[in-house]
DSSP file (Angstrom, degrees, kcal/mol; ACC not computed):
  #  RESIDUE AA STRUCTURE BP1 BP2  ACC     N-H-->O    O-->H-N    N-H-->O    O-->H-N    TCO  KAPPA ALPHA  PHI   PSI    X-CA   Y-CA   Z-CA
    1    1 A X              0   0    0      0, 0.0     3,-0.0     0, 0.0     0, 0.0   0.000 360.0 360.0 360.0 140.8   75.5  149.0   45.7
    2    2 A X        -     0   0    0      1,-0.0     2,-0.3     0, 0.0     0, 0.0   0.530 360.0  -2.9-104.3 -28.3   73.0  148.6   48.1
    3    3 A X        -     0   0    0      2,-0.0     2,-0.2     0, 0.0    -1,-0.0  -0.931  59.7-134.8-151.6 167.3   73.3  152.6   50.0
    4    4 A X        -     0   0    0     -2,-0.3     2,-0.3    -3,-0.0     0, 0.0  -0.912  24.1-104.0-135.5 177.4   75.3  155.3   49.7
    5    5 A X        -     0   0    0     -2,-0.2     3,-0.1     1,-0.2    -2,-0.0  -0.802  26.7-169.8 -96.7 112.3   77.0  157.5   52.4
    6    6 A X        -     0   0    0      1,-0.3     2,-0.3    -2,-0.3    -1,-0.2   0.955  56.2 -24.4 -69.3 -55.7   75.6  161.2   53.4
    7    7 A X        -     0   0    0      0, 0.0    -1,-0.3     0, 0.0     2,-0.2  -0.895  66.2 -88.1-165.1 144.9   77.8  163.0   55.4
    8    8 A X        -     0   0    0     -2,-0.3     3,-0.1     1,-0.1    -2,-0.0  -0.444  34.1-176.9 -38.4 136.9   80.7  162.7   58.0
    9    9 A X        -     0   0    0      1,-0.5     2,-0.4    -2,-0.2    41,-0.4   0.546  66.3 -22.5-115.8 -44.2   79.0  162.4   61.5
   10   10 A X        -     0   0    0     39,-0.1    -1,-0.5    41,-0.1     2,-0.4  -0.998  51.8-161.3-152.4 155.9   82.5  162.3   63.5
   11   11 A X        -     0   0    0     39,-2.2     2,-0.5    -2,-0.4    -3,-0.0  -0.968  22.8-125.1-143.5 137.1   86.0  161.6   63.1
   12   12 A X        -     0   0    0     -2,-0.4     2,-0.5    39,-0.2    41,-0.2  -0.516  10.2-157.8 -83.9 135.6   88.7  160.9   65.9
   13   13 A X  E     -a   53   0A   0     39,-3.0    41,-3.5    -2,-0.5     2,-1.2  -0.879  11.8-147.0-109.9 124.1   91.9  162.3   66.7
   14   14 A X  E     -a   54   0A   0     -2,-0.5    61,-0.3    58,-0.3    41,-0.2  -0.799  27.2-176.7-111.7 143.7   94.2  160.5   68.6
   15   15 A X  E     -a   55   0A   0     39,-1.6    41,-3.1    -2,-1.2     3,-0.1  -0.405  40.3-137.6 -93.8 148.0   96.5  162.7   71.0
   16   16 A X  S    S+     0   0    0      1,-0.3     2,-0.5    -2,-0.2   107,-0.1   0.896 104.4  22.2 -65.1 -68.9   99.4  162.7   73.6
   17   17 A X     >  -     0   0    0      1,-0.2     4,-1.7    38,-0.0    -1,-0.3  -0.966  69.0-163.3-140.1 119.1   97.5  165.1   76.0
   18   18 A X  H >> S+     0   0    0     -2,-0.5     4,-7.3     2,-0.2     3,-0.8   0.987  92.4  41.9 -60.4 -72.9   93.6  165.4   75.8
   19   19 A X  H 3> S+     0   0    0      1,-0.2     4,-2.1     2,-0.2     5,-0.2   0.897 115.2  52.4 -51.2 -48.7   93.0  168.5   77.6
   20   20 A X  H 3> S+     0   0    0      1,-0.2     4,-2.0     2,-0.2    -1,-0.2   0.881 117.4  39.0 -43.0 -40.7   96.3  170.4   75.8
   21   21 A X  H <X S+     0   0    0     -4,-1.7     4,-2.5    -3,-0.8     5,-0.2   0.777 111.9  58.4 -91.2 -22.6   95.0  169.5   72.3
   22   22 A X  H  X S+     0   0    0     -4,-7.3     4,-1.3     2,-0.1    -1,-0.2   0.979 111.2  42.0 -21.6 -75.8   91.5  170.1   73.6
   23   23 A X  H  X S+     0   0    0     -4,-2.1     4,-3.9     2,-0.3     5,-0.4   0.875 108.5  60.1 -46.2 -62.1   92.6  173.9   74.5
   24   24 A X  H  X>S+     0   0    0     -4,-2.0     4,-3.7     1,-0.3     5,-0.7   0.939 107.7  43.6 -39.3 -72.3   94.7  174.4   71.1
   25   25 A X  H  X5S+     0   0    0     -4,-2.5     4,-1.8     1,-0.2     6,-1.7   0.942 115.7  47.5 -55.3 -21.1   91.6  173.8   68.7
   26   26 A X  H  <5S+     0   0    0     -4,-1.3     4,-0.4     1,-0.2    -2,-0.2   0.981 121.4  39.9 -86.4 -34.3   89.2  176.0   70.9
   27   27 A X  H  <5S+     0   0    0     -4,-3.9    -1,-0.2    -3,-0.2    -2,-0.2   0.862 127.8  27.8 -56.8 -44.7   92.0  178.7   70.9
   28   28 A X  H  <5S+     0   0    0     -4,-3.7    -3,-0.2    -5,-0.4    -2,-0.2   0.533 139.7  25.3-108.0  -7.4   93.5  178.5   67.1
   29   29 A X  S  <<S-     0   0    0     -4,-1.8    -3,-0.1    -5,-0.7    -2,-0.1   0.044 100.6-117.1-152.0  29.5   90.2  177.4   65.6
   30   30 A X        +     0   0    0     -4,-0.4    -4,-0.2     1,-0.2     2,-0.2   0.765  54.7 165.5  32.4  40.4   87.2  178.5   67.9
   31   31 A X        -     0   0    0     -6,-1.7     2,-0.6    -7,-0.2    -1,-0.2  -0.585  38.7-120.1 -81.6 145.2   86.1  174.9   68.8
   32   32 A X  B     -B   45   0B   0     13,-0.8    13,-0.9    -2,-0.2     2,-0.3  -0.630  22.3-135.1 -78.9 110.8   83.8  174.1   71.4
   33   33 A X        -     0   0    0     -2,-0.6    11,-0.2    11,-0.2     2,-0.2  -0.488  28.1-164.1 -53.3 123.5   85.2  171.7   74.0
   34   34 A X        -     0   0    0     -2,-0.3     9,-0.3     9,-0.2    10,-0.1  -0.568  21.0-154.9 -39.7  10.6   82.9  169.1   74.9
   35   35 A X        +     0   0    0     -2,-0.2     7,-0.2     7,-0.1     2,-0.2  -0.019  31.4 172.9 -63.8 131.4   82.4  166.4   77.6
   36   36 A X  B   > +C   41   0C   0      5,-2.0     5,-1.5     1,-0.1     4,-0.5  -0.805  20.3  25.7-100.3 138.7   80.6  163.6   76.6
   37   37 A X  T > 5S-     0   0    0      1,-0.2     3,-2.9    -2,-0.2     4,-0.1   0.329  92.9 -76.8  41.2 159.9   79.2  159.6   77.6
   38   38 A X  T 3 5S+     0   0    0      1,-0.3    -1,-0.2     2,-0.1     0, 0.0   0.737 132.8  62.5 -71.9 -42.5   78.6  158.3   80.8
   39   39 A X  T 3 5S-     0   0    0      1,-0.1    -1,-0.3    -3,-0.0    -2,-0.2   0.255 106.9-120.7 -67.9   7.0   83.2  158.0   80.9
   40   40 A X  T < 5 +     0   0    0     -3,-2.9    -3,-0.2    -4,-0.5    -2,-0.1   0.815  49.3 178.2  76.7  20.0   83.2  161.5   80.6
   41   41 A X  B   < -C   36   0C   0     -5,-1.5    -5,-2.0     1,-0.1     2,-0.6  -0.162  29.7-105.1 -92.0 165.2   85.4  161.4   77.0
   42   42 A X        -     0   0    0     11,-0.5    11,-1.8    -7,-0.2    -7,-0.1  -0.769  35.4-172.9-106.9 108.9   86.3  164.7   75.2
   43   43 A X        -     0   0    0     -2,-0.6    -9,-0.2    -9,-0.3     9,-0.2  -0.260  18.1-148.1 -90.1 172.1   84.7  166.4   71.8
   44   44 A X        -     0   0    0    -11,-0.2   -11,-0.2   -10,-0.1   -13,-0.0  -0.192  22.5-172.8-166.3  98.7   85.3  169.0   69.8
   45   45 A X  B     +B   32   0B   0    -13,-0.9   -13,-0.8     5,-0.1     5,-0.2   0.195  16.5 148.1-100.0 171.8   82.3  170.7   68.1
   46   46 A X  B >   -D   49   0D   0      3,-1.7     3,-1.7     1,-0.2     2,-0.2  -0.430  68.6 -19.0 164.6 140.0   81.7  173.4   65.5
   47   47 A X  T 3  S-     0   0    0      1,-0.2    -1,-0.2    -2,-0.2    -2,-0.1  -0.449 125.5 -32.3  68.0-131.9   79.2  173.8   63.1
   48   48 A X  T 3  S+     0   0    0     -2,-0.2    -1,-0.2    -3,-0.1     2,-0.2   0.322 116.8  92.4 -84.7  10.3   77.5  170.6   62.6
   49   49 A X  B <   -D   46   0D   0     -3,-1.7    -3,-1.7     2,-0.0     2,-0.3  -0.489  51.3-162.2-119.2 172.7   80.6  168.4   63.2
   50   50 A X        -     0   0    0    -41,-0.4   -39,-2.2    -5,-0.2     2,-0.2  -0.975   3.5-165.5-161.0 131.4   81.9  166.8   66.3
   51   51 A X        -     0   0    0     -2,-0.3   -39,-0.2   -41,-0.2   -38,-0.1  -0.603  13.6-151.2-140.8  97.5   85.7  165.4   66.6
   52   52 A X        -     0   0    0     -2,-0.2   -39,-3.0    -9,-0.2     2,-0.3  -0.184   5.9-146.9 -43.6 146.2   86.3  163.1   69.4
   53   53 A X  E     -a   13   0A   0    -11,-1.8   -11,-0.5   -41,-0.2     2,-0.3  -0.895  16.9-168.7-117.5 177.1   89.5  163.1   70.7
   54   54 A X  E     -a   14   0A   0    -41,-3.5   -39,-1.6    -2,-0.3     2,-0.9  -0.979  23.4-107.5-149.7 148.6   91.1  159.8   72.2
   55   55 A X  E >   -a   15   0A   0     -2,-0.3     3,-2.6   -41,-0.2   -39,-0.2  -0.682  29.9-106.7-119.1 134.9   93.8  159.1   73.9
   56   56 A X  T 3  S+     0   0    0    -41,-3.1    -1,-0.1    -2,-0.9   -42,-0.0   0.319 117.1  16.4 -31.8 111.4   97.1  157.3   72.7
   57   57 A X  T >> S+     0   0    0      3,-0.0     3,-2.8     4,-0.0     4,-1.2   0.306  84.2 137.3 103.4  -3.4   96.7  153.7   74.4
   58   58 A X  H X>  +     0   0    0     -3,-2.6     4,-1.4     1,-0.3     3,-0.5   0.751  69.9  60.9 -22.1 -51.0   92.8  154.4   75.1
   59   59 A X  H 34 S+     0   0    0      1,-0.3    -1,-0.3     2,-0.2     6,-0.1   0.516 103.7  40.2 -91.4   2.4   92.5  150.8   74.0
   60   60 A X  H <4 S+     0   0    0     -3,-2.8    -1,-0.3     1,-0.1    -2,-0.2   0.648 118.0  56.5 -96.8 -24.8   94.7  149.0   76.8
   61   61 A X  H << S+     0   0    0     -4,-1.2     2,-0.3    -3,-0.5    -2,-0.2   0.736 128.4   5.8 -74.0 -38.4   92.8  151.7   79.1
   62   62 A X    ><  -     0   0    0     -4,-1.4     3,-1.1     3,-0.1    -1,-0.3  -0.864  68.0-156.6-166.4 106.9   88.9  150.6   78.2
   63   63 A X  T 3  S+     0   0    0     -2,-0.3    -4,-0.1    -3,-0.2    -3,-0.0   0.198  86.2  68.6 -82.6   5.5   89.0  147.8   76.1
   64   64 A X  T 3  S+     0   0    0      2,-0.1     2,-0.4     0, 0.0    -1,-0.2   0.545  73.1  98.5-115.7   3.6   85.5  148.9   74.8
   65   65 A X  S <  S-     0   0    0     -3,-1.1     2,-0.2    -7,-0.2    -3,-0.1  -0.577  72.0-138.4 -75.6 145.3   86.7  151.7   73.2
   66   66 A X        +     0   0    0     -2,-0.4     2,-0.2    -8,-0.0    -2,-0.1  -0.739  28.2 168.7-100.3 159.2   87.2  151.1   69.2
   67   67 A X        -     0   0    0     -2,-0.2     4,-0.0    -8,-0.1     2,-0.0  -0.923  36.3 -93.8-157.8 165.1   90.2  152.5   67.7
   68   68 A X        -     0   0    0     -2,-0.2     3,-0.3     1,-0.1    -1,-0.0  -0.098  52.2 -86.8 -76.1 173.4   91.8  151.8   64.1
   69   69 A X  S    S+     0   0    0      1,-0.3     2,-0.5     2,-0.0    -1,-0.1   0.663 111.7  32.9 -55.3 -41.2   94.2  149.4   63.6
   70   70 A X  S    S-     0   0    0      2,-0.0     2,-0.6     0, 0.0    -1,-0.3  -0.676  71.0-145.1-147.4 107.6   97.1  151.5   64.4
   71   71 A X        +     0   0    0     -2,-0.5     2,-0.3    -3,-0.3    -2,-0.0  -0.389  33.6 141.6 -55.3  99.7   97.3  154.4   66.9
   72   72 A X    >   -     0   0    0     -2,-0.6     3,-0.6     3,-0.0     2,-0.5  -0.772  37.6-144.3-160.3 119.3   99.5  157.5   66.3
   73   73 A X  T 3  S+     0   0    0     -2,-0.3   -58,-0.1     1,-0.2   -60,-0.0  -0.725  84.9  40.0 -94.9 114.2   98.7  160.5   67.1
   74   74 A X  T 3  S+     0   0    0     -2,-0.5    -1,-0.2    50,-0.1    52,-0.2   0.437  84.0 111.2 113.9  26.0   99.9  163.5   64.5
   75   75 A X    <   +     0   0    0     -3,-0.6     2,-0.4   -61,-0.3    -2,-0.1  -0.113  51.4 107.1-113.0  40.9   99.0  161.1   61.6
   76   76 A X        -     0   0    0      2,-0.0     2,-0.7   -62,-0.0   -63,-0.0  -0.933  53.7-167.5-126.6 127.2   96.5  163.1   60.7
   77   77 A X        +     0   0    0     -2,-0.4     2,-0.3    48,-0.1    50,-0.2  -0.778  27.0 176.8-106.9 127.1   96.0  165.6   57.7
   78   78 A X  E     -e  127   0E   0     48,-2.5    50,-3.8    -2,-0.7     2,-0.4  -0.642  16.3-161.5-110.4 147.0   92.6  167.8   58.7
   79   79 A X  E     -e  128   0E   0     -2,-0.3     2,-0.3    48,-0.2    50,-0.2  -0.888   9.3-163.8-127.7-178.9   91.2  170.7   56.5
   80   80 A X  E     -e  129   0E   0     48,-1.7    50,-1.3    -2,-0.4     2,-0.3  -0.835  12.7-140.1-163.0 146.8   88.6  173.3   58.3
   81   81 A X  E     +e  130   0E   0     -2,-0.3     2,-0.2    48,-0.2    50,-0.2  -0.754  23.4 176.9-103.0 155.5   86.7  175.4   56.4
   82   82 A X        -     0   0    0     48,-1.7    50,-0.2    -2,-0.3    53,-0.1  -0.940  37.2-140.1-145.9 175.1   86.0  179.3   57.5
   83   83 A X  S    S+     0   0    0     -2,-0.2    48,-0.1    53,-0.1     3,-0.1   0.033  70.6 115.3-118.1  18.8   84.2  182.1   55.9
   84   84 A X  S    S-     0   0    0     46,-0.1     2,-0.2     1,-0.1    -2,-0.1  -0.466  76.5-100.0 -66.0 165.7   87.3  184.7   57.1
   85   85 A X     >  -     0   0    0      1,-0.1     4,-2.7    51,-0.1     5,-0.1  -0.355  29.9-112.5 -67.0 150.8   89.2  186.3   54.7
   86   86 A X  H  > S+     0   0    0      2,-0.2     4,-2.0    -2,-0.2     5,-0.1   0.816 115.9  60.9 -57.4 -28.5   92.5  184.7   54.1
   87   87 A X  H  > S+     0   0    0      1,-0.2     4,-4.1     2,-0.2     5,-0.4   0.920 106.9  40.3 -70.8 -56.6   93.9  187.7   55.5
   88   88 A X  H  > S+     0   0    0      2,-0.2     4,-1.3     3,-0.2    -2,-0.2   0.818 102.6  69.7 -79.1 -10.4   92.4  187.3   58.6
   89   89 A X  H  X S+     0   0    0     -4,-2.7     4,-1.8     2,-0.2    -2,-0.2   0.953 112.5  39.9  -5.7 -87.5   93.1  183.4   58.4
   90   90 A X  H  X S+     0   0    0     -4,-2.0     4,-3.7     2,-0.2     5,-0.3   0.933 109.5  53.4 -42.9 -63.5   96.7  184.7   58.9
   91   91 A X  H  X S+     0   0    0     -4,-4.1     4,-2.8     1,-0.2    -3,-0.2   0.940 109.3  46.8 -54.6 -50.7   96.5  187.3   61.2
   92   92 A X  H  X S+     0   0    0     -4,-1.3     4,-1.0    -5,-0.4     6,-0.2   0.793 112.0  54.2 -60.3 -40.5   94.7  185.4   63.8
   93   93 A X  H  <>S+     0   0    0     -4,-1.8     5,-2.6    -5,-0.2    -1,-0.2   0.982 111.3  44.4 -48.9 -67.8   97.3  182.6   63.3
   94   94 A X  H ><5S+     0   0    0     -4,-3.7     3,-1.9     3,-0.2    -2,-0.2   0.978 108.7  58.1 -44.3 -61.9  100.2  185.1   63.9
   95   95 A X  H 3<5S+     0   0    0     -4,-2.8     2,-4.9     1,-0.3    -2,-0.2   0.876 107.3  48.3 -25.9-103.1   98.3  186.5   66.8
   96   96 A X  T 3<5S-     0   0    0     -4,-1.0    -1,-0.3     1,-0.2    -2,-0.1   0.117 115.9-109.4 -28.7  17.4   98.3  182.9   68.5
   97   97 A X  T < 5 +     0   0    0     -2,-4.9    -1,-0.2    -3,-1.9    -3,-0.2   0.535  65.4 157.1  57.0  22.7  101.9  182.2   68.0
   98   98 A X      < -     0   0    0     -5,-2.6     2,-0.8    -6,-0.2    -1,-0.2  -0.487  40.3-134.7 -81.1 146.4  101.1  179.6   65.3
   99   99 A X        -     0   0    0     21,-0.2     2,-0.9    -2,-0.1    21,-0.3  -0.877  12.6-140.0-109.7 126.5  103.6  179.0   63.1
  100  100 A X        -     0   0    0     -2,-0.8    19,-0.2     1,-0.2     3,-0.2  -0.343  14.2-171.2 -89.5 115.3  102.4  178.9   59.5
  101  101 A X  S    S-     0   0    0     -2,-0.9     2,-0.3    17,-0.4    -1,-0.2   0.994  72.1  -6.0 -54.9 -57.9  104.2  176.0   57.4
  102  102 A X  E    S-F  118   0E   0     16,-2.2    16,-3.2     3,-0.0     3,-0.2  -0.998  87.5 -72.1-142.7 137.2  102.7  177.1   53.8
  103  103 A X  E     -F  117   0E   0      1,-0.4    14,-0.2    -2,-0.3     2,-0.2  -0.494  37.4 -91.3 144.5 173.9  100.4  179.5   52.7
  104  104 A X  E    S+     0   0E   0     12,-0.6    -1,-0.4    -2,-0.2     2,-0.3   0.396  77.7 138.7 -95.6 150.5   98.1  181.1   52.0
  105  105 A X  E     -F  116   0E   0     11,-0.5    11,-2.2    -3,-0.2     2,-0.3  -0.973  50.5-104.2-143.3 172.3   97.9  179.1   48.3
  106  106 A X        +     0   0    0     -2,-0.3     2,-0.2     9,-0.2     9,-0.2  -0.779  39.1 174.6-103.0-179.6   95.3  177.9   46.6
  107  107 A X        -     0   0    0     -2,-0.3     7,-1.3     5,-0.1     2,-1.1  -0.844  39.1 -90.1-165.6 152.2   94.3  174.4   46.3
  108  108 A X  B     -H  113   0F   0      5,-0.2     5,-0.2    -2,-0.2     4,-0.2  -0.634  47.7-179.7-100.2  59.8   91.7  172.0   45.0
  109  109 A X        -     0   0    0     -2,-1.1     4,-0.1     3,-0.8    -1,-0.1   0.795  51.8 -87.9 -47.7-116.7   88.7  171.4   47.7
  110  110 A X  S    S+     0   0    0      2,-0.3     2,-0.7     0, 0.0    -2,-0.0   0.729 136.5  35.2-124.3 -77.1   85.1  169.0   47.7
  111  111 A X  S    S-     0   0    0      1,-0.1    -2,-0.1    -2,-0.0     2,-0.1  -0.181 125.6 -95.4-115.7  39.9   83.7  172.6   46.0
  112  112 A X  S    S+     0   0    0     -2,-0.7    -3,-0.8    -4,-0.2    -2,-0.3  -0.415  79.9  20.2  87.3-174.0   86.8  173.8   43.8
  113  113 A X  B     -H  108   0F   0     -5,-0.2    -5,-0.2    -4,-0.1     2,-0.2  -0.027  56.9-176.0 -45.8 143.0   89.6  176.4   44.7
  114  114 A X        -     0   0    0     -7,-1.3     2,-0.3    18,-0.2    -1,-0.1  -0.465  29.2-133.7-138.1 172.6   90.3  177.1   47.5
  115  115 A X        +     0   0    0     -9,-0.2    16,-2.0    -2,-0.2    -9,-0.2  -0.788  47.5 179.4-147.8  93.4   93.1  179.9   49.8
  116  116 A X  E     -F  105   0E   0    -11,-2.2   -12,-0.6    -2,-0.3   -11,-0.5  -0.471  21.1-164.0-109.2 170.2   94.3  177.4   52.2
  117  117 A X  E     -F  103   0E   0     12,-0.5    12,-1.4   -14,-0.2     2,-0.4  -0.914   9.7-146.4-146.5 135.2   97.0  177.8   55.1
  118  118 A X  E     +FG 102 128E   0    -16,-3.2   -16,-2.2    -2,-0.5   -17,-0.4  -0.891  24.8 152.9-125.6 128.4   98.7  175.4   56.9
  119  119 A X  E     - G   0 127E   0      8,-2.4     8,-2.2    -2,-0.4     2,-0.3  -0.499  34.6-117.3-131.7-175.9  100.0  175.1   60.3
  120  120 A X  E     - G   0 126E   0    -21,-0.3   -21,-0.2     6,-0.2     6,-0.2  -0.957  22.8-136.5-113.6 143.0  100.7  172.1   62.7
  121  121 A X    >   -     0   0    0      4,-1.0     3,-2.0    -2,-0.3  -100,-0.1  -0.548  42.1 -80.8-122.1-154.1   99.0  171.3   66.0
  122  122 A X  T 3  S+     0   0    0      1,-0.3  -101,-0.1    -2,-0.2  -106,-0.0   0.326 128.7  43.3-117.5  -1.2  100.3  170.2   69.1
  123  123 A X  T 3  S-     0   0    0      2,-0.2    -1,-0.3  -102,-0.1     3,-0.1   0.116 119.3 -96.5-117.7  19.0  100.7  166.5   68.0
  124  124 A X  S <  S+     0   0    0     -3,-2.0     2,-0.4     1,-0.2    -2,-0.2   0.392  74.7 145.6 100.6 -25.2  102.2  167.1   64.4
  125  125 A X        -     0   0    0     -5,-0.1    -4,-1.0     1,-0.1    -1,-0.2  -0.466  51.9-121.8 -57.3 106.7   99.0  166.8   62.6
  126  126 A X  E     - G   0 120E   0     -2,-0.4   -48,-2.5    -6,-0.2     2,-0.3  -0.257  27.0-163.7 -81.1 143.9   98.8  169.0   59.8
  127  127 A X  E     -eG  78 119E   0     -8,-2.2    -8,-2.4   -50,-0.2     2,-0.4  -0.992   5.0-167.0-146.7 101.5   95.8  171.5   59.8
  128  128 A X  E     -eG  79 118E   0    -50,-3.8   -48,-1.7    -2,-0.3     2,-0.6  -0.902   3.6-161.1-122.0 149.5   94.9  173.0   57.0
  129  129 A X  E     -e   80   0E   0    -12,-1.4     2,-0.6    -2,-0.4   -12,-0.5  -0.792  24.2-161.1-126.1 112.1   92.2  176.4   57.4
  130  130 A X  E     -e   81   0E   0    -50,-1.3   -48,-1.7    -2,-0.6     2,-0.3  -0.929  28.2-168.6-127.4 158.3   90.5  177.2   54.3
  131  131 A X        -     0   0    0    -16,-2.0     2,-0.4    -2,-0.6   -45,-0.2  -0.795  16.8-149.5-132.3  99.8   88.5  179.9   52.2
  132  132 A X    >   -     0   0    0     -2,-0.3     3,-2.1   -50,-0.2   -18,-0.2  -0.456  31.6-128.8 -69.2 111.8   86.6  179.3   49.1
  133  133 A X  G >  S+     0   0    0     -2,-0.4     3,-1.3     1,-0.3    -1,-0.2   0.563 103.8  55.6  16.2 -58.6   87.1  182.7   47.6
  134  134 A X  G 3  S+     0   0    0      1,-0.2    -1,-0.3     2,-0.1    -2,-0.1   0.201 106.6  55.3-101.6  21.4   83.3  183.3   46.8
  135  135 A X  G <         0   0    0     -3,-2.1    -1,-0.2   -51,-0.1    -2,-0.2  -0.128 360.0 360.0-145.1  35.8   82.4  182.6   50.6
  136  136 A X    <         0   0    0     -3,-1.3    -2,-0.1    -5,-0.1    -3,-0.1   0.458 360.0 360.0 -96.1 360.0   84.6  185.1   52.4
C-alpha cells in the first residue's frame, strides 16, 4: 500500500431538519453550530472535529453536493468522547430530558474500556457518550 490514513477530518450526518438537529447536539453535547461555504451549509464543531450536517434530498436540491449512495437519516451509530465523569454523563442527560437507552456500561473503544451511555437523537441515530475511566 502506497499511504496510510491519519485521522478523521469530517463525517456527515444526514437529517430531517437542519436547524433542529443543529440545536440538539449544541444542547445535549455542547457542540458548536457552524455556518459554512459560500451556500451557507451547517457544521458542527468540537474539539478538533467538524460534522456537517446535510439535508435528506440535498442531492436533488444541489446536484453538486456528494452524498453516499443511499440517504437516511438516523442510520447512524456515533460515539463522543468526554472527560466528565460518567455520573455526570447521566445527570446532564436527565437534565435535558434525554432519554437514556442503555447505560452507563462498559465497552471496548480505539483506547480500551470504556463507561459508555446511550441515547438517541432527534433522527434515531444512536449516540453513544463515552469516558475512558483514567481520563475522567
Amino acid at each position: 500500500m502506497g499511504f496510510t490514513v491519519d485521522r478523521f477530518d469530517h463525517i456527515v450526518i444526514n437529517c430531517v431538519d437542519i436547524e433542529a438537529t443543529a440545536a440538539w447536539y449544541e444542547k445535549v453535547l455542547g457542540m458548536r453550530v457552524q455556518t459554512f461555504g459560500p451556500k451557507g451549509r451547517t457544521a458542527l464543531c468540537f474539539g478538533n472535529q467538524k460534522i456537517n450536517l446535510r439535508p435528506i434530498g440535498a442531492r436533488r436540491v444541489d446536484p453538486d453536493w456528494e452524498t453516499a449512495r443511499t440517504e437516511a437519516a438516523g442510520s447512524e451509530d456515533l460515539c463522543f468522547v468526554t472527560h466528565a465523569s460518567p455520573r455526570e454523563v447521566r445527570d446532564h442527560l436527565v437534565a435535558c430530558g434525554i432519554e437514556i437507552t442503555n447505560g452507563p456500561v462498559t465497552k471496548s473503544g480505539a483506547l480500551g474500556d470504556m463507561i459508555s451511555h446511550y441515547c438517541r437523537d432527534l433522527d434515531g441515530n444512536l449516540v453513544e457518550i463515552a469516558v475512558y475511566p483514567d481520563q475522567a
